[in-house]
C-alpha positions as CSV (number, residue, x, y, z in Angstrom):
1,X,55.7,-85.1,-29.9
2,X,54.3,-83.3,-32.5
3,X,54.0,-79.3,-32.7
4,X,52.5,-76.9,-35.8
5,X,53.9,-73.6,-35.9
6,X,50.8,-71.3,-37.3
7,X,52.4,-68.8,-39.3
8,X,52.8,-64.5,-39.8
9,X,51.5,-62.7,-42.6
10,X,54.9,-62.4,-43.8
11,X,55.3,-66.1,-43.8
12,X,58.4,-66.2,-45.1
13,X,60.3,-64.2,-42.6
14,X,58.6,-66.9,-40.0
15,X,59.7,-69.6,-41.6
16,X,63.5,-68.2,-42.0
17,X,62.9,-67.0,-38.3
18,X,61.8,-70.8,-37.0
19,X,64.1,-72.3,-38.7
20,X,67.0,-70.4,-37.5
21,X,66.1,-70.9,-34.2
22,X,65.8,-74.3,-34.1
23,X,69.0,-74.6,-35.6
24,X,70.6,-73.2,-32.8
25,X,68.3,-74.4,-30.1
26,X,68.6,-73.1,-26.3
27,X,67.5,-75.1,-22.9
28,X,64.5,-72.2,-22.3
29,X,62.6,-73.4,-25.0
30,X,62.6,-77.1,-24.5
31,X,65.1,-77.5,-28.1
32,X,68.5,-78.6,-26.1
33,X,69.3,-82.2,-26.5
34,X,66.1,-82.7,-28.7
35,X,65.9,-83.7,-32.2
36,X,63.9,-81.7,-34.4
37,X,62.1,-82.9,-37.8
38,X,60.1,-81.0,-40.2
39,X,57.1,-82.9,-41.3
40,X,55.4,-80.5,-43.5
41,X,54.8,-77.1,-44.2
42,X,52.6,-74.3,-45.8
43,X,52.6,-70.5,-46.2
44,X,50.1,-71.1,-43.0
45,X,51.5,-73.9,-41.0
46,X,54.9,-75.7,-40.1
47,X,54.9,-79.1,-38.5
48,X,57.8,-80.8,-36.3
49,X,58.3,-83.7,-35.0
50,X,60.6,-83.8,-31.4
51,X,62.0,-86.7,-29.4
52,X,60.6,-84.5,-25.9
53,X,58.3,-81.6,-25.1
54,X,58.7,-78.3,-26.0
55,X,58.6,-75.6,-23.9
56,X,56.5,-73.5,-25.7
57,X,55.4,-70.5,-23.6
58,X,58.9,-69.2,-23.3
59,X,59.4,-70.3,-27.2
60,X,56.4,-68.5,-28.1
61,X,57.9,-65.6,-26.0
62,X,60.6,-65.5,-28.6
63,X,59.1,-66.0,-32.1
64,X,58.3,-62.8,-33.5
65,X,56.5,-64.4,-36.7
66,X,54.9,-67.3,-35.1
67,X,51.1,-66.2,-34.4
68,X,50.0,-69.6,-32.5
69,X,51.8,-73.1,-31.6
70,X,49.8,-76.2,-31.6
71,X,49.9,-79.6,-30.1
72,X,49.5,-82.1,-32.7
73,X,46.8,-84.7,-32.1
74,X,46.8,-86.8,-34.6
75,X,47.4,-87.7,-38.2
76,X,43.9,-88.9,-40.0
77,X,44.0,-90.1,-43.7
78,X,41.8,-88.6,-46.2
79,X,41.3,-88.9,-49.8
80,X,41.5,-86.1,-52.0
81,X,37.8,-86.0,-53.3
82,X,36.4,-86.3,-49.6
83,X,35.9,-83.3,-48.1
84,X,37.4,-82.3,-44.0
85,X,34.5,-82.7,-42.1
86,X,34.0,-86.1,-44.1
87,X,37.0,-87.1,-42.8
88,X,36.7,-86.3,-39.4
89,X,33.2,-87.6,-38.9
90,X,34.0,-90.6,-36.9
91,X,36.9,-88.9,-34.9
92,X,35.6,-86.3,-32.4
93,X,33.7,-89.0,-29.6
94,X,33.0,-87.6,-26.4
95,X,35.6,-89.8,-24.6
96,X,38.5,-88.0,-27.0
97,X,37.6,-84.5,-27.1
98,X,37.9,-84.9,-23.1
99,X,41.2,-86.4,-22.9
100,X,42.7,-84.5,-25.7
101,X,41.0,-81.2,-26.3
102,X,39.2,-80.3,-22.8
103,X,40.4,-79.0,-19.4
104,X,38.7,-79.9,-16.6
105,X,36.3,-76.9,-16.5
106,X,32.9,-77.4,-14.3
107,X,31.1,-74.3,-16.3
108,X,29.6,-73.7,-19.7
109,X,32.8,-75.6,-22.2
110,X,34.0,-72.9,-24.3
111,X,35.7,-73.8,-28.2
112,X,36.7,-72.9,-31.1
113,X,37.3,-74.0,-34.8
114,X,40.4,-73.4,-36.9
115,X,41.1,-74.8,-40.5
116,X,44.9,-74.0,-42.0
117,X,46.0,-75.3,-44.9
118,X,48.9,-77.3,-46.3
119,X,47.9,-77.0,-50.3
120,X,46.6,-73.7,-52.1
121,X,44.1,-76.2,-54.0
122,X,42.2,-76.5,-50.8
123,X,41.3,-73.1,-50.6
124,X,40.3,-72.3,-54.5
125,X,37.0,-71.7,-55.7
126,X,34.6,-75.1,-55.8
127,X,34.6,-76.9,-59.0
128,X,32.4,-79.7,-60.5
129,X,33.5,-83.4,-59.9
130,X,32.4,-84.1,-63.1
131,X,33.8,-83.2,-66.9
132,X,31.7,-80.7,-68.6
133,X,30.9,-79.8,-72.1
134,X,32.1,-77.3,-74.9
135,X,29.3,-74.8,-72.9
136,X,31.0,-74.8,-69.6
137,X,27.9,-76.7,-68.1
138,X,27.5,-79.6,-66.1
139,X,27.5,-82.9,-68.3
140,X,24.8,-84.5,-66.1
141,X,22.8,-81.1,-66.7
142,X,22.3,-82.6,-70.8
143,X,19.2,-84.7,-70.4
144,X,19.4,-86.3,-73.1
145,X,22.5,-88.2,-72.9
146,X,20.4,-90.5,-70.4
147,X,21.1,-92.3,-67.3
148,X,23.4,-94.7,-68.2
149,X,25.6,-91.6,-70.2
150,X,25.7,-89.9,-67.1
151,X,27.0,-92.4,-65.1
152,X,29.7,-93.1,-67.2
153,X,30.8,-89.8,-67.6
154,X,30.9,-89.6,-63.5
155,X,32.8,-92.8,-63.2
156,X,35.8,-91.7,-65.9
157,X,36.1,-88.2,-64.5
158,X,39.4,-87.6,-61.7
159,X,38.5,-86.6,-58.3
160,X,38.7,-83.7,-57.9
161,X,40.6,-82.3,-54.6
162,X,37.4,-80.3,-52.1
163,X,37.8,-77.0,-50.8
164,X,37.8,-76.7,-47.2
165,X,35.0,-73.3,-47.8
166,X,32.2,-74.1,-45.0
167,X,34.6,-76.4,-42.9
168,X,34.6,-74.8,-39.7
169,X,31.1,-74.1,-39.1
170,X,30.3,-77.5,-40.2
171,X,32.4,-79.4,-37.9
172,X,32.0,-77.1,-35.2
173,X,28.6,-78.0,-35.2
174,X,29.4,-81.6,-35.5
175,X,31.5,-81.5,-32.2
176,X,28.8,-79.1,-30.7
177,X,26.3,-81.9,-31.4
178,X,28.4,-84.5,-30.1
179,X,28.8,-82.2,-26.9
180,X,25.4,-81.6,-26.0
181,X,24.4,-85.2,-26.8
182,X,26.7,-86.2,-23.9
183,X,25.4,-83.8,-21.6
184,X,28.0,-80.8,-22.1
185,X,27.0,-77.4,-21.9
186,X,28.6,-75.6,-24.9
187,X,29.4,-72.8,-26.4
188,X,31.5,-72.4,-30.3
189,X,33.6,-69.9,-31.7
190,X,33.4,-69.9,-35.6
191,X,35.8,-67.8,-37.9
192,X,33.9,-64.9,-39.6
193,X,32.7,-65.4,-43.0
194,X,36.1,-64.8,-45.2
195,X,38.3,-66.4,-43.2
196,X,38.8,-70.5,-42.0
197,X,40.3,-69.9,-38.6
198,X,40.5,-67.7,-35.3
199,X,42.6,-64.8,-34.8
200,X,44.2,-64.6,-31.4
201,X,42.7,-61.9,-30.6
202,X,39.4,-63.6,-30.7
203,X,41.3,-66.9,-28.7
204,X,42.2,-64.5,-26.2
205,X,38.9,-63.0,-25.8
206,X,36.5,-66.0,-26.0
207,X,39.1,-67.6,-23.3
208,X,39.2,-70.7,-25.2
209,X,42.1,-71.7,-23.6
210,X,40.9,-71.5,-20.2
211,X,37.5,-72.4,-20.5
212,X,38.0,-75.5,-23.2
213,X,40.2,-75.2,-25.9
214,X,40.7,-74.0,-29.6
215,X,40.7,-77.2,-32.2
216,X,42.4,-77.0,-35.2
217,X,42.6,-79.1,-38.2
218,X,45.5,-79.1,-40.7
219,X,44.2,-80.2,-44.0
220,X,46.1,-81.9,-46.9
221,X,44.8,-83.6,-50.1
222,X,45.4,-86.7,-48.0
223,X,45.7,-86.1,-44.8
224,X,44.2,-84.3,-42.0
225,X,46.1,-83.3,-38.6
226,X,43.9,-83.0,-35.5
227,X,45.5,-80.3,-33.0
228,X,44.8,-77.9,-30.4
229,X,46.1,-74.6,-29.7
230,X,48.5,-74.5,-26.2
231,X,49.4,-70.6,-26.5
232,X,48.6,-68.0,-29.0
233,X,50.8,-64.2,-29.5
234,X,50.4,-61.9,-26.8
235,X,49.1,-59.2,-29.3
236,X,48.4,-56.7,-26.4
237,X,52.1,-56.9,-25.0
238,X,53.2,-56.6,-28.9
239,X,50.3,-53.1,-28.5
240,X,52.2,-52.3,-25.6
241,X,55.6,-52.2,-26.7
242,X,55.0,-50.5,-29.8
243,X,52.2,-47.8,-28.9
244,X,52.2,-47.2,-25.1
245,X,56.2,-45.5,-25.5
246,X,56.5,-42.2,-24.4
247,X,58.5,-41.0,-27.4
248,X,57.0,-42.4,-31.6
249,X,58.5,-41.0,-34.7
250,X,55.5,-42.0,-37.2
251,X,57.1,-39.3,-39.8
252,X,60.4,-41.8,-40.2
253,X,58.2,-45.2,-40.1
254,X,59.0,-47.3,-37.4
255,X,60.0,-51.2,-37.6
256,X,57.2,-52.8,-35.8
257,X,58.5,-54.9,-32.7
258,X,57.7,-58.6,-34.1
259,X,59.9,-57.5,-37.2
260,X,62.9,-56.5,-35.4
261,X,62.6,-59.3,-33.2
262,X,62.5,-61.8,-36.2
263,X,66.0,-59.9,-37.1
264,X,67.1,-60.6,-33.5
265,X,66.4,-64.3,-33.7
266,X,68.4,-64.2,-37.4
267,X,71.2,-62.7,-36.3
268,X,72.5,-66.1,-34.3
269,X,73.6,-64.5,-31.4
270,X,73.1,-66.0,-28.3
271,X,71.6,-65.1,-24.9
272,X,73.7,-62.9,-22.9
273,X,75.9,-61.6,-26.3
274,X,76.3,-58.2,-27.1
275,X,74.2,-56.9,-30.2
276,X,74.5,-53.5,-31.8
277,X,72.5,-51.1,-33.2
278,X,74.3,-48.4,-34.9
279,X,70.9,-46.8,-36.3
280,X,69.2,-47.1,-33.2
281,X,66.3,-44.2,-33.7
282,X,63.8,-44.5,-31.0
283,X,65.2,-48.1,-29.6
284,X,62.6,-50.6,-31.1
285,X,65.6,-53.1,-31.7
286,X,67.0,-51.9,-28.5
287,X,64.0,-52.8,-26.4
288,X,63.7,-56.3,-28.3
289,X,66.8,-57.3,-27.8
290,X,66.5,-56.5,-24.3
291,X,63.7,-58.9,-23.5
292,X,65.3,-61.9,-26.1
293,X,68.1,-61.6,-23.3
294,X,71.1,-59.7,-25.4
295,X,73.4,-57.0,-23.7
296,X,72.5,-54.4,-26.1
297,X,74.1,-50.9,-28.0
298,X,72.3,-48.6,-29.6
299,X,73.6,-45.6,-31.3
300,X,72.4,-42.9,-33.6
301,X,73.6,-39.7,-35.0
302,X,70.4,-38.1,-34.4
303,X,70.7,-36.3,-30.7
304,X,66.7,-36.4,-30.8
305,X,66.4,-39.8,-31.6
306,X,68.4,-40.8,-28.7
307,X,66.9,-38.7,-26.5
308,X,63.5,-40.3,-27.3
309,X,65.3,-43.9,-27.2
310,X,66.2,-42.7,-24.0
311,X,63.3,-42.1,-22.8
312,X,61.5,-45.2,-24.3
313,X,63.8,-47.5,-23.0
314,X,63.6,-45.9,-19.3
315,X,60.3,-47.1,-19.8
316,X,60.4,-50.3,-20.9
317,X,63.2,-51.0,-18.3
318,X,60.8,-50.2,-16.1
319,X,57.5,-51.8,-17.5
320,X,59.7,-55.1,-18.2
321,X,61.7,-55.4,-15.3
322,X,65.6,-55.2,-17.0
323,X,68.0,-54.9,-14.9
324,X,70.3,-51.9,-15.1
325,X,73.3,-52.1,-17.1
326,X,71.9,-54.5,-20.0
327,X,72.3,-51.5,-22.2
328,X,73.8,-48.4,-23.4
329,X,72.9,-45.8,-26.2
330,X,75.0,-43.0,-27.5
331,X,75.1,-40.6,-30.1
332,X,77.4,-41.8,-33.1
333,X,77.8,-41.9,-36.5
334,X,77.4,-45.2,-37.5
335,X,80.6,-44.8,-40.1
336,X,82.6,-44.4,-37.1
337,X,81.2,-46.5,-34.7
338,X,83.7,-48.5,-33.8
339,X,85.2,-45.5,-31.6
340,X,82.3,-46.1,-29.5
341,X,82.4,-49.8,-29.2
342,X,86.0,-49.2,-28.0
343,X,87.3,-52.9,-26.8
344,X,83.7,-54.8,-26.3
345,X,82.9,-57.7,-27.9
346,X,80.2,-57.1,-30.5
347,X,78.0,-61.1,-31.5
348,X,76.0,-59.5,-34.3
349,X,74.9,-56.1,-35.6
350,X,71.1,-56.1,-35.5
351,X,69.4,-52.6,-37.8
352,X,67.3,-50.6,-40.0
353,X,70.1,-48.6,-41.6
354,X,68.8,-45.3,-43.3
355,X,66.3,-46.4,-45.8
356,X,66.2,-43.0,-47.7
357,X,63.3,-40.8,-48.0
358,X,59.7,-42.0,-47.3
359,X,57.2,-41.4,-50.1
360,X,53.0,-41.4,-50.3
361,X,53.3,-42.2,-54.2
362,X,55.8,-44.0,-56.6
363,X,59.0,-41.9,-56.9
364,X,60.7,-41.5,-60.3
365,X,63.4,-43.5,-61.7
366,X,66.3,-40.9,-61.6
367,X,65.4,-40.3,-57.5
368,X,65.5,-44.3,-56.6
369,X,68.6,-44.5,-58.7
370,X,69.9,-41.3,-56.7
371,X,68.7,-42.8,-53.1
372,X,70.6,-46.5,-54.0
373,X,73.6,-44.2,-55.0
374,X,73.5,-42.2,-51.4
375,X,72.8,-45.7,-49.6
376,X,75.5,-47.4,-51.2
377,X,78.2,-45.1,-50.5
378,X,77.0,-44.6,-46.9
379,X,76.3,-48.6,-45.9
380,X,80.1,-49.0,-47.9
381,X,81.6,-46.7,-45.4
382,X,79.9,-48.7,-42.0
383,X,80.8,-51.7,-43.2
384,X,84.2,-50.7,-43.6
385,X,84.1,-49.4,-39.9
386,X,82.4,-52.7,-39.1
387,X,84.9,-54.8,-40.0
388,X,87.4,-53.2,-37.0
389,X,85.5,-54.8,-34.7
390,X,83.2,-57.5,-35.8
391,X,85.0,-61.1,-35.4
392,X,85.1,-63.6,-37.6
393,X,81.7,-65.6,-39.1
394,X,79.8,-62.4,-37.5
395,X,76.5,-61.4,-38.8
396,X,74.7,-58.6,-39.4
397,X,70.6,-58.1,-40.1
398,X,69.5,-55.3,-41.7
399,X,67.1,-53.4,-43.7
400,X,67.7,-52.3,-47.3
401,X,64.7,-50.4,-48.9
402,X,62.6,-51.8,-51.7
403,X,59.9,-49.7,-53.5
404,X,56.9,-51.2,-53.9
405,X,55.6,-50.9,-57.6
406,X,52.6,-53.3,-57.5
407,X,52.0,-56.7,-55.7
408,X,55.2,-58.3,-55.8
409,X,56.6,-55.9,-57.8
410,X,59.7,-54.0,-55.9
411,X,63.0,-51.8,-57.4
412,X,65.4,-52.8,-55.2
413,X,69.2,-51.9,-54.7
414,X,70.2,-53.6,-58.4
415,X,73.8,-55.4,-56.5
416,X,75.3,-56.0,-53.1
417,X,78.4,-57.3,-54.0
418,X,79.5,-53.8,-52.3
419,X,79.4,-55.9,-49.1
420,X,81.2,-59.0,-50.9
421,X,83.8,-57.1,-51.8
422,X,85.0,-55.2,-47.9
423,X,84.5,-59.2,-47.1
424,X,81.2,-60.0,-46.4
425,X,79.2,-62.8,-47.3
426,X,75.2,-62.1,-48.5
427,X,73.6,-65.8,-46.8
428,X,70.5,-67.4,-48.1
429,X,67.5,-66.3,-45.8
430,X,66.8,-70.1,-45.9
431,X,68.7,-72.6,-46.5
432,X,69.0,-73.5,-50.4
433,X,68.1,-77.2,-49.7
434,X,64.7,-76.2,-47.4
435,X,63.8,-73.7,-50.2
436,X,63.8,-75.9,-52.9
437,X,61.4,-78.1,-50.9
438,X,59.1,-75.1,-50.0
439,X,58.0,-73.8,-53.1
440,X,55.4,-71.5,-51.5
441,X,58.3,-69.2,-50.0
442,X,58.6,-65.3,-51.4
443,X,62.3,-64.9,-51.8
444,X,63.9,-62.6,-53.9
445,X,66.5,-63.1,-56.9
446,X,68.8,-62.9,-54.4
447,X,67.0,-65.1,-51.5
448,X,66.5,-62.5,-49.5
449,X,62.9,-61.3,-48.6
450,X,61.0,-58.8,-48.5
451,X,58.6,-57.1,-45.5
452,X,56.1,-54.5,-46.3
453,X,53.1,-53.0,-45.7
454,X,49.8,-52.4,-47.4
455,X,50.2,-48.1,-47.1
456,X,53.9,-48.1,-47.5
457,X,55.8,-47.5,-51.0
458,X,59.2,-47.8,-49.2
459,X,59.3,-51.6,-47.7
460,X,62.1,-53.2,-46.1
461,X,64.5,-56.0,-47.6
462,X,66.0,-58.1,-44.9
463,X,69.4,-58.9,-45.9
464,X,71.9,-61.1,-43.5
465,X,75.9,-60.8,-44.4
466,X,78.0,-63.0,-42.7
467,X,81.8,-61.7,-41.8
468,X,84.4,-64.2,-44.0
């Protein structure tokens, strides 16, 4: 079986997220007992291979960064100067789409079109097949080179690789065609004009799913994967969890849900392990951890904050149907947390420590250097309290702030061999040896990465230390 993994906006984090859950898998998800192979990956898409089926509405359930999962169809050779829908010309037939694509729906078929990428070439601008002269124009366009000049020139110049600009619309039309040629009633869903493929919210919508099916295509220089979508991100539930909670503290910024769940699923604990929280605010990692299946503990020194975590989590307990006594939040200070913990067995710390203040523009030099001072000295002083209760090979996920200078331009805390030296390890987001065969992943110096936001100056760096 074949699956593609269509990717967050901060790929990166999905990537370190999948991968990290594969690596421990769990029998909900389909992953115990069942080899897992990489065949190839993107910053849009990453394809496995597995011996059996996934389970994939309970893993979908769990992936924070994962926006769709998609049953692979097929694997169709193309060459690099032939273009997708060239490709796929001969491959949608009637007797196909039905078996592979279509449920049985007696109503108007509904689809859609997707194209993701597995090479950045495919998506630049178009560009002549051809060489051209010291005038940037086309060869051929020099009449007076002559026929046989011309021909020439086209037969020694490289093929060049096409763009996949235009693809959707033009084989959803194709399959459209083919469609009402066999008698099918049918209706498409094409991307909008900047984009090559369907958001779920416009899956969800269009009931693609229930009413025929979403078919994507997964384009390399020389290869294309056919596949269709079997379950896209419950966005509204993500809406839900986020916006619909009695109690929001927009003044502090808030880590969204899919984030702290991402740092749930990095932390390696496993269902039914305790995870803690000691800056807790509202309970968004709470709440998360709740529905991933953790016993959780949430603490904060701020008495409003855990009022309003109170009161959020009420709710969600509620709403989501946790049983009682899956967690408990207190006021603490996280330095001395450990007094609070008392004797319970603590898998993995799970946080967005303090990040400092929150600015609307660029703050000077002298106050980041005075913020990484105050944040040092306080994230020393909880990891010293840490280590009184955290065992062994322990981890803990957490947010260190970065300010954003420019696209891909952060000041970040300059060292954390603070951590190193009360005994913690700072491990590799990804693994060294996957990095070095995805090129396309954002990691910093330090191979940690980096979340952020367009109106934010204060992002998040998502560092994971391991206990020695």
């Amino acid at each position: 079986m074949r699956y593609a993994f269509i990717l967050g906006r901060v790929f990166t984090l999905s990537v370190a997220e999948l991968l990290a859950i594969l690596d421990k898998p769990d029998a909900a998800s389909g992953l115990i007992d069942n080899p897992v192979k990489v065949l190839d990956a993107s910053k849009e898409v990453l394809i496995i291979e597995t011996e059996k089926p996934l389970l994939v509405l309970p893993l979908q359930k769990k992936l924070g960064g994962v926006v769709k999962i998609l049953r692979v169809v097929d694997v169709l050779e193309k060459r690099k100067q032939d273009s997708v829908n060239f490709a796929v010309k001969n491959y949608f037939k009637p007797s196909l789409l039905k078996k592979e694509f279509f449920k049985e729906y007696k109503g108007k078929k509904q689809f859609g079109v997707s194209v993701y990428v597995l090479d950045d070439e495919l998506v630049a601008q178009p560009s002549y097949n051809h060489h051209r002269d010291n005038n940037q124009r086309p060869s051929f366009a020099k009449a007076t080179e002559g026929g046989q000049a011309i021909n020439d020139k086209l037969k020694k110049a490289k093929p060049v690789t096409q763009t996949v600009w235009g693809e959707p619309k033009r084989i959803g039309m194709m399959i459209k065609k083919t469609l009402t040629e066999s008698g099918f009633s049918v209706r498409v869903a094409l991307p909008e004009f900047n984009s090559l493929s369907l958001a779920s919210v416009v899956v969800t919508k269009n009931l693609l799913l229930e009413k025929g099916a979403e078919i994507c295509l997964i384009a390399g220089k020389e290869k294309v994967y056919t596949a269709k979508t079997v379950v896209v991100q419950d966005f509204e539930d993500y809406g839900r969890r986020d916006y619909q909670r009695p109690v929001r503290d927009e003044q502090q910024g808030m880590i969204p849900p899919k984030v702290a769940q991402i740092m749930l699923n990095l932390s390696g604990a496993g269902k039914g392990d305790s995870v803690l929280d000691p800056f807790c605010g509202i309970g968004t990692i709470v709440q998360e951890g709740l529905l991933l299946g953790f016993k959780m503990f949430g603490s904060d020194i701020n008495r409003m904050a855990i009022r309003g975590s109170e009161q959020n989590l009420e709710w969600f307990r509620n709403r989501y149907h946790v049983a009682a006594g899956k967690y408990i939040v207190n006021i603490s200070d996280a330095k001395n947390v450990s007094k609070l913990i008392d004797k319970t067995s603590i898998s993995a710390i799970v946080t967005e420590c303090t990040l400092g203040p929150m600015y609307g523009k660029f703050p000077k030099d002298d106050e980041i250097a005075k913020n990484f001072a105050d944040l040092k000295k306080l994230y020393t002083e909880c990891f010293k309290d840490f280590s009184k209760f955290l065992p062994q090979k322990a981890k803990i996920v957490m947010c260190i702030p970065a300010y954003r200078r420019g696209r891909d331009n952060y000041v970040m805390m300059e060292t954390l061999d603070w951590a190193k030296d009360l005994g913690y390890n700072l491990l590799e987001l990804v693994p060294r040896k996957i990095a070095n065969q995805m090129k396309f992943l954002k990691l910093t110096e330090r191979k940690t990465a980096i979340y952020d936001r367009k109106d934010q100056i204060v992002a998040r760096e998502i560092c994971i230390f391991e206990k020695a």
